[in-house]
C-alpha positions, 0 to 999 in steps of 0.5 A: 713844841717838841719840848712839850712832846718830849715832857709826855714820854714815860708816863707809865703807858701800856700798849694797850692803854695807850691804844685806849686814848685812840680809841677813847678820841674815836668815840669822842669822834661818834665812831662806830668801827674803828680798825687797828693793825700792828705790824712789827716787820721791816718799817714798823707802824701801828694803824688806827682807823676811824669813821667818825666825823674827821678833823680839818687842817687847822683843828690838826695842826692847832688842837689835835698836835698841840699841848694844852697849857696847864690854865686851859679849861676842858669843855665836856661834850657829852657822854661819849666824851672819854676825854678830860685833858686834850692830852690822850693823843699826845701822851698815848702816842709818845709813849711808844713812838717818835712819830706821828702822823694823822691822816683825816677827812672832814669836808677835805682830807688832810694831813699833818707828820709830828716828830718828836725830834725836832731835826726831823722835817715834819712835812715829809711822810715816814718810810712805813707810809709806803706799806700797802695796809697802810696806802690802801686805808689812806686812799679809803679815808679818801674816798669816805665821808669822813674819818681819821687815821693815826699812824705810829712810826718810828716805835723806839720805846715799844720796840726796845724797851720791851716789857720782859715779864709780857713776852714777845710782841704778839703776846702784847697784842693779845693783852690790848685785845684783852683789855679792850674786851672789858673795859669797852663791853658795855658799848660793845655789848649795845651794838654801837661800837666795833673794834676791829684787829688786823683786819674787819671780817667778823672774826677779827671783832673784837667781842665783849667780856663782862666781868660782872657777869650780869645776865647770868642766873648764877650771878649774885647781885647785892644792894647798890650802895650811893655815897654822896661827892660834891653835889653829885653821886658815886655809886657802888655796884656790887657783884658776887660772879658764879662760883664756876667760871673757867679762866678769864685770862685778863692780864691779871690772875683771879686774886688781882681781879676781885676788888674795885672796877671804875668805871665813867661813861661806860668805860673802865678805867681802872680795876682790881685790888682795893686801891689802898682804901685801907691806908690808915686803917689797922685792918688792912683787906685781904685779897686772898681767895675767900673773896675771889667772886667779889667785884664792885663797879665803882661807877663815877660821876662825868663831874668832879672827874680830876678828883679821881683821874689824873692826867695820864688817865690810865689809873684811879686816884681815890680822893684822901677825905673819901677813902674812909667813907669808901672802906666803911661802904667796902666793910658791908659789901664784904660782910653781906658777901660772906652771908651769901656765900655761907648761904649758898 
C-alpha cells in the first residue's frame, strides 16, 4: 500500500488545491461548517474538521486509505459529489506530508494513522496529537453526532520545499484563504457552507468572492452561448465585470484573471487565460489589457467529467476535437465584448 501512496507525491499540488480535495470530501460528506488550522510551531500539523455524516473503521481502513486501481468504476452521488477518482484524499494529503491520520465518528469514532513510510507503526498517533487545538477537536468529534477529522503530520514537502515565488508560510495561508473565497462563492454565498480558518467566531469565516460579479448593476451580461458534448451540454456564460473595481488579489494579477473559469457542481476548478484553445490556429488570443473585464463560466456537465479533468483534478483539460468549436464560440463572445465596450 505505501508503494501506492508513494506513486501520488509530486502531482503538481498547491496547498490550497490540496486543501480543496479535503474540503471537496467534506461536502461530498453534507458538511455545513468545516474548520481548518494550520499550525507551523514545534510539532507542525494541519487540521480539518468536518460535521458531515463521519465514516466507520472499515470504510477507514478499506475506502478512505485505499488506492483505487485503474479498472474501478467511480459511482457519482449526486450534486454535492465533488469527486470523481476516490484519489483527492490521498494525493492532496501526500503532496504535502508523510502522515495521515483520520479521526471520524459515524455510530462510533474511529481512527486510523497511514505512514507513508512503511517503517513507521501506523498504530501509533503522531507527536502533534498531543497539541491541545488538536486534543480539544478530537474530544469534540467525541462528543458530536457525527463528523471527521484529517490530521496532516510530518509536513516534509511543504516545510521544505517551500515555493519561493509564494514568500513565507503565512503568505501561503492566505492564498488557500483566497482561493476558497472563489472557487466555493456559489455555496458560500447560498448560506449552506461555512469555511472556518484558525478558529469559528465570524471573523474567522471565510466570505465569498464572485469573480463575475453578478448582482452588480455595472456588470455586463452577454448571451449564453450552449455547445453540444456527448448527449449532454457545456455552456458558455459570458461576463463583462465593472470597469472600476479595486484590486482583487486572486493569486494571480488582473491579465491572468480574464479568460476561461470552469466550473462543475458550483465549484471551480480552474481558471484564467484561454487554456491553449488556439493551438492550432494562426491567430493566437491575446491576454492583454483590452479584454481585462472579460470572464467566462465555462460551466461543465456532471457527465463525461474525464474528458475535461484529470486524475489530479486540480486543472482543466479542453478535449482536442472540441477546442476549435470553443474558439469559434470564444471569437463571438470577444467580437460582442468590443461592441460593448466601444458602447459604453
Amino acid at each position: 500500500m505505501s508503494v501506492s501512496f508513494k506513486s501520488l507525491r509530486n502531482q503538481g499540488y498547491t496547498l490550497a488545491e490540496s486543501l480543496a480535495e479535503l474540503v471537496d470530501n467534506s461536502i461530498k460528506a453534507q458538511s455545513k461548517n468545516i474548520e481548518i488550522y494550520i499550525y507551523f510551531a514545534e510539532d507542525p500539523f494541519i487540521l480539518t474538521v468536518d460535521d458531515g455524516f463521519g465514516m466507520d473503521e472499515n470504510e477507514i481502513e478499506n475506502k478512505a486509505l485505499v488506492v483505487p486501481d485503474d479498472n474501478s468504476e467511480y459511482e457519482d452521488s449526486g450534486p454535492d459529489d465533488l469527486g470523481r477518482y476516490g484519489l483527492g484524499l490521498k494525493q492532496g494529503t501526500f503532496a504535502h506530508c508523510k502522515c495521515l491520520t483520520i479521526f471520524s465518528k459515524k455510530e462510533n469514532f474511529s481512527y486510523k494513522t497511514q505512514h507513508i513510510d512503511e517503517k513507521n507503526p501506523n498504530d501509533i498517533l503522531p507527536k502533534c496529537s498531543s497539541n491541545k487545538i488538536v486534543k480539544s477537536k478530537i474530544e469534540e468529534l467525541k462528543n458530536k453526532r457525527s463528523g471527521t477529522i484529517i490530521l496532516w503530520s510530518d509536513l516534509d514537502y511543504l516545510m521544505n520545499r517551500r515555493d519561493p515565488t509564494i514568500g513565507n508560510f503565512y503568505d501561503q495561508v492566505e492564498r488557500v484563504k483566497k482561493h476558497f473565497r472563489m472557487i466555493y462563492h456559489k455555496r458560500i454565498s447560498r448560506d449552506n457552507l461555512n469555511i472556518f480558518f484558525q478558529g469559528v467566531d465570524e471573523l474567522n469565516k471565510i466570505k465569498s468572492f464572485d469573480p463575475f460579479y453578478e448582482n452588480s448593476k455595472d456588470t455586463i451580461k452577454l448571451e449564453d452561448i450552449p455547445i453540444s458534448f456527448k448527449g449532454t451540454q457545456i455552456i458558455l456564460k459570458p461576463y463583462i465585470i465593472p470597469k472600476d473595481i479595486s484590486s482583487e488579489n486572486l493569486n494571480k494579477n488582473g491579465y491572468e484573471l480574464q479568460g476561461l473559469y470552469f466550473s462543475r457542481k458550483d465549484r471551480i476548478i480552474d481558471f484564467g487565460g484561454w487554456f491553449e484553445i488556439d493551438s492550432e490556429s494562426k491567430t493566437k488570443l491575446a491576454t492583454t489589457d483590452k479584454y481585462r473585464r472579460l470572464r467566462i463560466l465555462v460551466k461543465l456537465p456532471i457527465e463525461n467529467a474525464e474528458y475535461w479533468i484529470p486524475s489530479q483534478k486540480n486543472k482543466v483539460y479542453i478535449p482536442d476535437f472540441l477546442k476549435k468549436t470553443i474558439l469559434l464560440n470564444v471569437k463571438k463572445i470577444r467580437d460582442k465584448y468590443l461592441d460593448k465596450i466601444k458602447e459604453e
